[in-house]
N, CA and C atoms as an extended XYZ file, in Angstrom:
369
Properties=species:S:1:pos:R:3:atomname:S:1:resname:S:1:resid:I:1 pbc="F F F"
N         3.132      143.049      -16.425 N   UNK     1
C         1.738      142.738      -16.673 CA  UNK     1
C         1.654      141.863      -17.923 C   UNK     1
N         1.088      140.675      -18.037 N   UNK     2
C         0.992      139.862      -18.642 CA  UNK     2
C        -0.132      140.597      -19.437 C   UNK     2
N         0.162      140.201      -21.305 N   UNK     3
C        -0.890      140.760      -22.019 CA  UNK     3
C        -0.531      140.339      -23.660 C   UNK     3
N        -1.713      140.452      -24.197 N   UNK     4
C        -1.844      140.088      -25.550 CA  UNK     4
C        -2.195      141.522      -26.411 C   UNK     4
N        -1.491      141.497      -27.191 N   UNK     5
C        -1.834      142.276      -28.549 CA  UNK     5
C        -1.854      141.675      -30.201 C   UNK     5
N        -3.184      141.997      -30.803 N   UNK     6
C        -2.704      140.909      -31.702 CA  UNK     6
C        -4.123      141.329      -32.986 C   UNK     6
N        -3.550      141.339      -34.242 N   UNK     7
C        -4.603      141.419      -34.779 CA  UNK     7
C        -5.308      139.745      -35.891 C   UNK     7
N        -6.561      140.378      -35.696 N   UNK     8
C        -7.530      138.705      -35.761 CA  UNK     8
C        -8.311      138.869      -36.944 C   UNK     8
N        -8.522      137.852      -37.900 N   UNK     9
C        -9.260      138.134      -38.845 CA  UNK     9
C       -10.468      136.926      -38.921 C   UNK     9
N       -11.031      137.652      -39.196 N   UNK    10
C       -12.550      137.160      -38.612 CA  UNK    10
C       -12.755      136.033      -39.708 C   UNK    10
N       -13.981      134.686      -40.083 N   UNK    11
C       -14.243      134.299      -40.911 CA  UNK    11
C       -15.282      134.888      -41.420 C   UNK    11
N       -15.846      135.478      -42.314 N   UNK    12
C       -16.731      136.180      -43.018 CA  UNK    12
C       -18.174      135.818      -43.076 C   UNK    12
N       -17.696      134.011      -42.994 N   UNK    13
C       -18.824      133.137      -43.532 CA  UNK    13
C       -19.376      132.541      -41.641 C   UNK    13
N       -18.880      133.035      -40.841 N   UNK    14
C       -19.349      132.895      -39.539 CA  UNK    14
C       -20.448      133.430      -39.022 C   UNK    14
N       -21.475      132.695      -38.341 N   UNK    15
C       -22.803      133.786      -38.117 CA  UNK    15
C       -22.563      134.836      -36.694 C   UNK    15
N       -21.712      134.263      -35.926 N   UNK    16
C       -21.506      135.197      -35.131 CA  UNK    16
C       -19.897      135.032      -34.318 C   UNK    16
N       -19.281      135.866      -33.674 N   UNK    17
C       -18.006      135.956      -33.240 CA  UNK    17
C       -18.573      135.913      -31.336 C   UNK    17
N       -17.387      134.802      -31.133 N   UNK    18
C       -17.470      134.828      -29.414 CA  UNK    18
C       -16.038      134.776      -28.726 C   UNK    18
N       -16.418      136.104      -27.652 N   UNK    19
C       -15.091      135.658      -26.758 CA  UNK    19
C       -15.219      134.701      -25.459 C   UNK    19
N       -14.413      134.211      -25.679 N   UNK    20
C       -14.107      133.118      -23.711 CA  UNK    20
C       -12.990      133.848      -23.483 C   UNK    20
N       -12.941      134.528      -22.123 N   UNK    21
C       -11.715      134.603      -21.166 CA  UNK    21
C       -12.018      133.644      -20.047 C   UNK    21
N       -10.771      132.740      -19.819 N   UNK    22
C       -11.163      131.763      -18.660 CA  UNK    22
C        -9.839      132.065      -17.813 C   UNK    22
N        -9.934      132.038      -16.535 N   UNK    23
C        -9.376      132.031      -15.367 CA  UNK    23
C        -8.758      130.881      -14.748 C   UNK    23
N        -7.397      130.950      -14.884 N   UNK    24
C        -6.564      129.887      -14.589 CA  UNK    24
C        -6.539      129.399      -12.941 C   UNK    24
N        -5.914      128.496      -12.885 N   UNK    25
C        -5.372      127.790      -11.220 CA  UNK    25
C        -6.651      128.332      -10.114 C   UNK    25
N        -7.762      127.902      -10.311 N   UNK    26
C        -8.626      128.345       -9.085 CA  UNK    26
C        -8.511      129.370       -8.311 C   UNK    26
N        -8.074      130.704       -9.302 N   UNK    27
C        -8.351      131.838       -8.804 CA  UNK    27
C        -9.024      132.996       -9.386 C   UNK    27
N        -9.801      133.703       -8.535 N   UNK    28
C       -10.868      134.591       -8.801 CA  UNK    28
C       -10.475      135.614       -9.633 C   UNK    28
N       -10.787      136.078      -10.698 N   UNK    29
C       -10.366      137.422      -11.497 CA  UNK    29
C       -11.822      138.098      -11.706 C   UNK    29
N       -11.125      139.262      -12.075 N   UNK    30
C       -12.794      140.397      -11.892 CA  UNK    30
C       -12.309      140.969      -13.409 C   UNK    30
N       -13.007      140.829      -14.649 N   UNK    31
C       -13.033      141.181      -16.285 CA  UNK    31
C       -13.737      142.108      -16.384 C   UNK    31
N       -13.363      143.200      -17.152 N   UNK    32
C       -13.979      143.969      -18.333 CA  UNK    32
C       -13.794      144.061      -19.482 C   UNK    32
N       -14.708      144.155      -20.597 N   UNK    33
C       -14.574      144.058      -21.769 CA  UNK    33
C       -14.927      145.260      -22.570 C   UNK    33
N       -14.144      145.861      -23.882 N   UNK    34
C       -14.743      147.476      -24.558 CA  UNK    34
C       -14.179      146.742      -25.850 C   UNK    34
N       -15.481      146.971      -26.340 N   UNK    35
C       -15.346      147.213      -27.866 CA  UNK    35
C       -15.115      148.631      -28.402 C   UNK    35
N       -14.149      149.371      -28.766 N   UNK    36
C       -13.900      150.386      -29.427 CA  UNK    36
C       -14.466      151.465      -28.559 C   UNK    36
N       -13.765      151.424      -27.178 N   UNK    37
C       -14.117      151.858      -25.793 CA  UNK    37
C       -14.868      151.981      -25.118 C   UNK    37
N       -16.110      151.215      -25.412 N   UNK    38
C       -17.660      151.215      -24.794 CA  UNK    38
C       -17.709      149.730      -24.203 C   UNK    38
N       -17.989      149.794      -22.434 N   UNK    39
C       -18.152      148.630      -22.046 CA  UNK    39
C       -18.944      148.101      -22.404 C   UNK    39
N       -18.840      146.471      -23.029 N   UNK    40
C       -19.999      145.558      -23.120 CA  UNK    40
C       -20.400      144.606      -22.525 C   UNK    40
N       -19.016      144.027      -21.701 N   UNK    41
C       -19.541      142.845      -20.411 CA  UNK    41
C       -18.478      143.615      -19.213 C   UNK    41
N       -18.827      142.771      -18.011 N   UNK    42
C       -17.744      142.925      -16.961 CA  UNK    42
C       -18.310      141.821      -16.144 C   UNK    42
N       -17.651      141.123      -15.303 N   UNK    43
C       -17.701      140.400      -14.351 CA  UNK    43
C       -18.513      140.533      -13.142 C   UNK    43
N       -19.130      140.280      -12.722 N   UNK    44
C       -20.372      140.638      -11.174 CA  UNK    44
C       -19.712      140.113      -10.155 C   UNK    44
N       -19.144      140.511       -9.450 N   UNK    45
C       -18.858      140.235       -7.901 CA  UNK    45
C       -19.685      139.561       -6.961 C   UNK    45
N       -20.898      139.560       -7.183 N   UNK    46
C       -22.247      138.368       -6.556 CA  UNK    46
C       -22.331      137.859       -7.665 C   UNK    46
N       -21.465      137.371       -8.445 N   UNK    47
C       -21.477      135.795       -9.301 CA  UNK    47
C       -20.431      135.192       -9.529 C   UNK    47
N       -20.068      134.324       -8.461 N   UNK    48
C       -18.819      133.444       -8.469 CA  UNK    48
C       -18.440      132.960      -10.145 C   UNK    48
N       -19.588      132.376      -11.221 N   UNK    49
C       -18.999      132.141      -12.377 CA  UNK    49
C       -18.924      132.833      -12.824 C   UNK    49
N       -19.105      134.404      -12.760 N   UNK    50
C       -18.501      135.610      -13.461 CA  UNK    50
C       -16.761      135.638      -13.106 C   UNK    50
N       -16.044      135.399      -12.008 N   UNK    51
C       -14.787      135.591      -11.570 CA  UNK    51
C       -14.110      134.418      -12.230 C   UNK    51
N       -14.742      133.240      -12.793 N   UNK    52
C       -13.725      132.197      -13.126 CA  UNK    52
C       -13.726      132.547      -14.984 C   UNK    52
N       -14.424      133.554      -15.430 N   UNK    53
C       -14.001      133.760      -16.720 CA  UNK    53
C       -15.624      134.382      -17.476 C   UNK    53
N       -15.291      134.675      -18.507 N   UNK    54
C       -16.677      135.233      -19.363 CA  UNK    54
C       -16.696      134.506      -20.594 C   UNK    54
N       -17.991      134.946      -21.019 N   UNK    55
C       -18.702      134.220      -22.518 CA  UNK    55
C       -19.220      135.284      -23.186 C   UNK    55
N       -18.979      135.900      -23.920 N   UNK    56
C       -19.485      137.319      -24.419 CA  UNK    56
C       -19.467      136.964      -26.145 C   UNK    56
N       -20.876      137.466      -26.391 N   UNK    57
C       -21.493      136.793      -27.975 CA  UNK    57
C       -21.386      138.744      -28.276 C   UNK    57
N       -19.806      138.977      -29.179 N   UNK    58
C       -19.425      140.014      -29.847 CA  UNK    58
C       -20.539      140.664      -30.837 C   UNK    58
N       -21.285      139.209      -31.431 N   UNK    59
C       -21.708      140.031      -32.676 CA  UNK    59
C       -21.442      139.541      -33.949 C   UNK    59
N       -21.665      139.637      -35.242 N   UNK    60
C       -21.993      139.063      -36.713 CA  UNK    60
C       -20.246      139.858      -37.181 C   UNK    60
N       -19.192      138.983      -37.737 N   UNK    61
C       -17.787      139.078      -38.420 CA  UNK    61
C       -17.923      140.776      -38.917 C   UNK    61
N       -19.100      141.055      -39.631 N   UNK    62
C       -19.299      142.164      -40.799 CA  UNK    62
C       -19.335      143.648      -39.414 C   UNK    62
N       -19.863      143.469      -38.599 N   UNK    63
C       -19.860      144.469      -37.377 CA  UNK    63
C       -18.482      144.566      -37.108 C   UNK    63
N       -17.719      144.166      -36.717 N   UNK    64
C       -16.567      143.733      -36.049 CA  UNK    64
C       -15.422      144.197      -36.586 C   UNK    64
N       -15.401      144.302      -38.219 N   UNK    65
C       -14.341      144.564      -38.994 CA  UNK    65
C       -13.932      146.160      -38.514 C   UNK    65
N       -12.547      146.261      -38.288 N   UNK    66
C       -12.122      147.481      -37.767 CA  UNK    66
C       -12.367      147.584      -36.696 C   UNK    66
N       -12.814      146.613      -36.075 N   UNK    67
C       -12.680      147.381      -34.378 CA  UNK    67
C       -11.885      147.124      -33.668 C   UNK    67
N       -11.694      147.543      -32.390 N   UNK    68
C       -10.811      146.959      -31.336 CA  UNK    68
C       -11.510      146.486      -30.144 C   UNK    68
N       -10.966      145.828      -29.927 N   UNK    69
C       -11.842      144.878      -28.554 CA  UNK    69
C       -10.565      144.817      -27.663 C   UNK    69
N       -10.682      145.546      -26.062 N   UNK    70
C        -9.993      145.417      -25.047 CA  UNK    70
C       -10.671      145.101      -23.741 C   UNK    70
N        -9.706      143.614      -22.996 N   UNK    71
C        -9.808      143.499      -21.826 CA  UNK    71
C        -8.716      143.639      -20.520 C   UNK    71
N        -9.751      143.770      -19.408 N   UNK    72
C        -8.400      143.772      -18.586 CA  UNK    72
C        -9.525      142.811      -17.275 C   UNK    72
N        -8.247      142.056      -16.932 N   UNK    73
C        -8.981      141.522      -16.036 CA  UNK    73
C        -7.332      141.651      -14.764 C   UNK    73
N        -8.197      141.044      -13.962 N   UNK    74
C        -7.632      141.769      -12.556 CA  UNK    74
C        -7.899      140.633      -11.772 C   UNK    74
N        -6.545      139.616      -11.628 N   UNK    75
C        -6.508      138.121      -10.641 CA  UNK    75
C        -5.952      137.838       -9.164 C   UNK    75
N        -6.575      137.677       -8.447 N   UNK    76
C        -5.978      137.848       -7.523 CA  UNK    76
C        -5.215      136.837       -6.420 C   UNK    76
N        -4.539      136.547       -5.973 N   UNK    77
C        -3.891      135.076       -5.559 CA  UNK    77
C        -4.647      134.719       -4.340 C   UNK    77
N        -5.197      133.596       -4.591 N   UNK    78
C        -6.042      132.981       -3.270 CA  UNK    78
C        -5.302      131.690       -3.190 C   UNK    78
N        -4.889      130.545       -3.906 N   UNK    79
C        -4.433      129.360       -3.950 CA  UNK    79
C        -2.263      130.153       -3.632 C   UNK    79
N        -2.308      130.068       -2.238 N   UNK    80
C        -1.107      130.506       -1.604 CA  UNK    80
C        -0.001      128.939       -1.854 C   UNK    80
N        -0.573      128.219       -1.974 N   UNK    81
C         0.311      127.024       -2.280 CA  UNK    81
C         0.847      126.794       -3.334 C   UNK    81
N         0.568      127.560       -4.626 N   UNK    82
C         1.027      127.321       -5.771 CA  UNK    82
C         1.674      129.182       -6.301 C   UNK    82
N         0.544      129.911       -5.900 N   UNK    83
C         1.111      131.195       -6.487 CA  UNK    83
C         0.358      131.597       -7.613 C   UNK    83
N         0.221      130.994       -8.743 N   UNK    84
C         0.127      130.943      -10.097 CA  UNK    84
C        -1.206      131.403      -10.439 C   UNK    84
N        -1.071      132.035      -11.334 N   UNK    85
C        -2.377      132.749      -12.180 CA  UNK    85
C        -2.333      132.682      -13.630 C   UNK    85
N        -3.166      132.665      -14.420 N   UNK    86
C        -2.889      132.514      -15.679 CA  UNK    86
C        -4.228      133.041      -16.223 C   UNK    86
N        -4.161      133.317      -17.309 N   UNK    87
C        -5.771      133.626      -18.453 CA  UNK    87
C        -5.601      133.270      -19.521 C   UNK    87
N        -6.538      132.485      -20.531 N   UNK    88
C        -6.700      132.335      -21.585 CA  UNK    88
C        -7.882      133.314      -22.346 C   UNK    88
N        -7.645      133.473      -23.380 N   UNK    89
C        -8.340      134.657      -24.313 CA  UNK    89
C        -8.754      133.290      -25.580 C   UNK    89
N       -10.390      133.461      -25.866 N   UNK    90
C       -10.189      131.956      -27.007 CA  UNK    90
C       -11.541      133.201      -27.638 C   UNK    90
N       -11.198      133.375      -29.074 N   UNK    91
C       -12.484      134.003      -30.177 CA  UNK    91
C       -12.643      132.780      -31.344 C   UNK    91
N       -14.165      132.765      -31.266 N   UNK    92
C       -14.473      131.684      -32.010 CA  UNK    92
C       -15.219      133.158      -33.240 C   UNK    92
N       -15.506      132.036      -33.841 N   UNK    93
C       -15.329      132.894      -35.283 CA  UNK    93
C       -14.088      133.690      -35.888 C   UNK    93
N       -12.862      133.272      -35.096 N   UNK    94
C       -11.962      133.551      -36.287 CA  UNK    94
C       -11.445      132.836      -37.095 C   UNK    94
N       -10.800      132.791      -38.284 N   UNK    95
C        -9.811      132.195      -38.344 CA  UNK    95
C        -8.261      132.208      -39.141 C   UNK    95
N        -7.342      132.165      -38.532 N   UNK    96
C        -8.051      130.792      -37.901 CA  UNK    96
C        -8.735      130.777      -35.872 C   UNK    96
N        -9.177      130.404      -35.466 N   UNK    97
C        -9.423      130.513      -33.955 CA  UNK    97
C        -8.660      131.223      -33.362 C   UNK    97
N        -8.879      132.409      -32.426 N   UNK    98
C        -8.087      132.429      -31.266 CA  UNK    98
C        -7.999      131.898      -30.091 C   UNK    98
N        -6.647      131.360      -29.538 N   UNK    99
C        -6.727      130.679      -28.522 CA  UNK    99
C        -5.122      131.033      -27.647 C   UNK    99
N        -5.257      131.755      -27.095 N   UNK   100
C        -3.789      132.977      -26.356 CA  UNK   100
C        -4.080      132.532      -24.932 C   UNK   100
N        -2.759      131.903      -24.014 N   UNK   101
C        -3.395      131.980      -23.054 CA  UNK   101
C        -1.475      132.268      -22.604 C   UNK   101
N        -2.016      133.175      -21.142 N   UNK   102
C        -0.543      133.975      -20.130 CA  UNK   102
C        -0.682      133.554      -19.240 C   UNK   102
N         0.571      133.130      -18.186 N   UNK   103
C         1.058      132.578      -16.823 CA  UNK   103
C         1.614      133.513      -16.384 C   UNK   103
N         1.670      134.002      -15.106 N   UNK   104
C         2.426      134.405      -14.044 CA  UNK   104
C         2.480      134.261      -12.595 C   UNK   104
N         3.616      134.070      -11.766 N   UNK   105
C         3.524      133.517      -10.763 CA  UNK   105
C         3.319      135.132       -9.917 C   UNK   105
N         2.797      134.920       -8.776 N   UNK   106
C         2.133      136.432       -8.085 CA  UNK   106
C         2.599      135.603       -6.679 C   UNK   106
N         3.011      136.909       -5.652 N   UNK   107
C         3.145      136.824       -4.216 CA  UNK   107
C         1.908      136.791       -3.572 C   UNK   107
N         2.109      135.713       -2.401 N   UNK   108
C         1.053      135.497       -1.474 CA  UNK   108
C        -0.111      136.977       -1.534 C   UNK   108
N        -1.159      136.506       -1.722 N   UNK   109
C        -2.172      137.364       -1.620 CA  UNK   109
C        -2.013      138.623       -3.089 C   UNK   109
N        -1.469      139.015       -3.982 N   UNK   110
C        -0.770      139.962       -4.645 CA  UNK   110
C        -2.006      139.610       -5.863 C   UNK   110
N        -2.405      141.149       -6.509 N   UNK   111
C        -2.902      141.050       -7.503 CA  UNK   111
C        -1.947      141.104       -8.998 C   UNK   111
N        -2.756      140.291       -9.928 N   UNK   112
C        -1.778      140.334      -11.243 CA  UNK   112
C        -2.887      140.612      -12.430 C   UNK   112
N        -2.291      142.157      -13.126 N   UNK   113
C        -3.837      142.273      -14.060 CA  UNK   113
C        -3.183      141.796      -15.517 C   UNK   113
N        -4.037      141.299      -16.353 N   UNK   114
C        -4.071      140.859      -17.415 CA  UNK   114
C        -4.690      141.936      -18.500 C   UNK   114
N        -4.043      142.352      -19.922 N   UNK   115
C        -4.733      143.175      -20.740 CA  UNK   115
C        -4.588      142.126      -21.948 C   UNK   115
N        -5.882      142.613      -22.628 N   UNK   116
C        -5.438      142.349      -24.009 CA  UNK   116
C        -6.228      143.312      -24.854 C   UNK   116
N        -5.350      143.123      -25.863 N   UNK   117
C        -6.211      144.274      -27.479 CA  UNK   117
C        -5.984      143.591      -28.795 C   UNK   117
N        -7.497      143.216      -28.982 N   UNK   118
C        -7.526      142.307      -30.433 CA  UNK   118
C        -8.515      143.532      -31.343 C   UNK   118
N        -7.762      143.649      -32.380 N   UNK   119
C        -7.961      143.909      -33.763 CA  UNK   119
C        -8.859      143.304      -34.514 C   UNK   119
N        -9.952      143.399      -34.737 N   UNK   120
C       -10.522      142.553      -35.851 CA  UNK   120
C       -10.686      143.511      -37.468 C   UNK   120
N       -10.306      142.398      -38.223 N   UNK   121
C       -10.376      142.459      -39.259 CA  UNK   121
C       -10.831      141.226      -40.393 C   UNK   121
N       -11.747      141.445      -41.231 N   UNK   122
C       -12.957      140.235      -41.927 CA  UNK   122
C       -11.778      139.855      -42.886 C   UNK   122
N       -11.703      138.768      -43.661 N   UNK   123
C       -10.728      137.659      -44.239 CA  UNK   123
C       -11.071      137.683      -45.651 C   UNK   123
């Protein structure tokens, strides 16, 4: 399972912190997101631009300090000609930026889940 662990330090002087998870090679993934284990986004299944990735506005650097923020998203292989799945993880308001992104190649039709767990901590 492809995944990120990693701790992030926020810019202080930022008015607010955002995550992008985006969805690689034209295939559908289904996201959830927990801040310090309480869901705050997830992906909608009757919204195709929910499956190609999320935009989730975390919140002000000073909230954030000490928490943990975990996703898992869950990709599934539709593009049988290539295989390939990938996710990028990008937090604005850190810095410096996060910008993490994982490849893996998956069997015809085969799901491949993605985790990550970012740390924040203010600078």
């Amino acid at each position: 399972m492809p995944a990120l662990d990693t701790l992030t330090f926020l810019d202080a002087n930022a008015l607010n912190v955002r995550l992008r998870i985006a969805v690689g090679h034209g295939q559908p993934g289904f996201t959830r997101v927990r801040l310090d284990g309480v869901l705050i986004a997830s992906s909608d299944p009757e919204d195709a631009t929910t499956l190609a990735g999320l935009d989730v506005d975390l919140g002000a650097p000073a909230d954030l300090d000490g928490k943990s923020l975990e996703t898992t998203t869950v990709i599934e292989d539709f593009v049988a000609a290539t295989n390939q799945t990938s996710l990028t993880w990008e937090v604005d308001g850190a810095n410096p930026p996060l910008n993490e992104s994982r490849e893996q190649l998956a069997s015809n039709g085969a799901r491949v889940t993605y985790s990550a767990k970012i740390r924040f901590k203010t600078s």
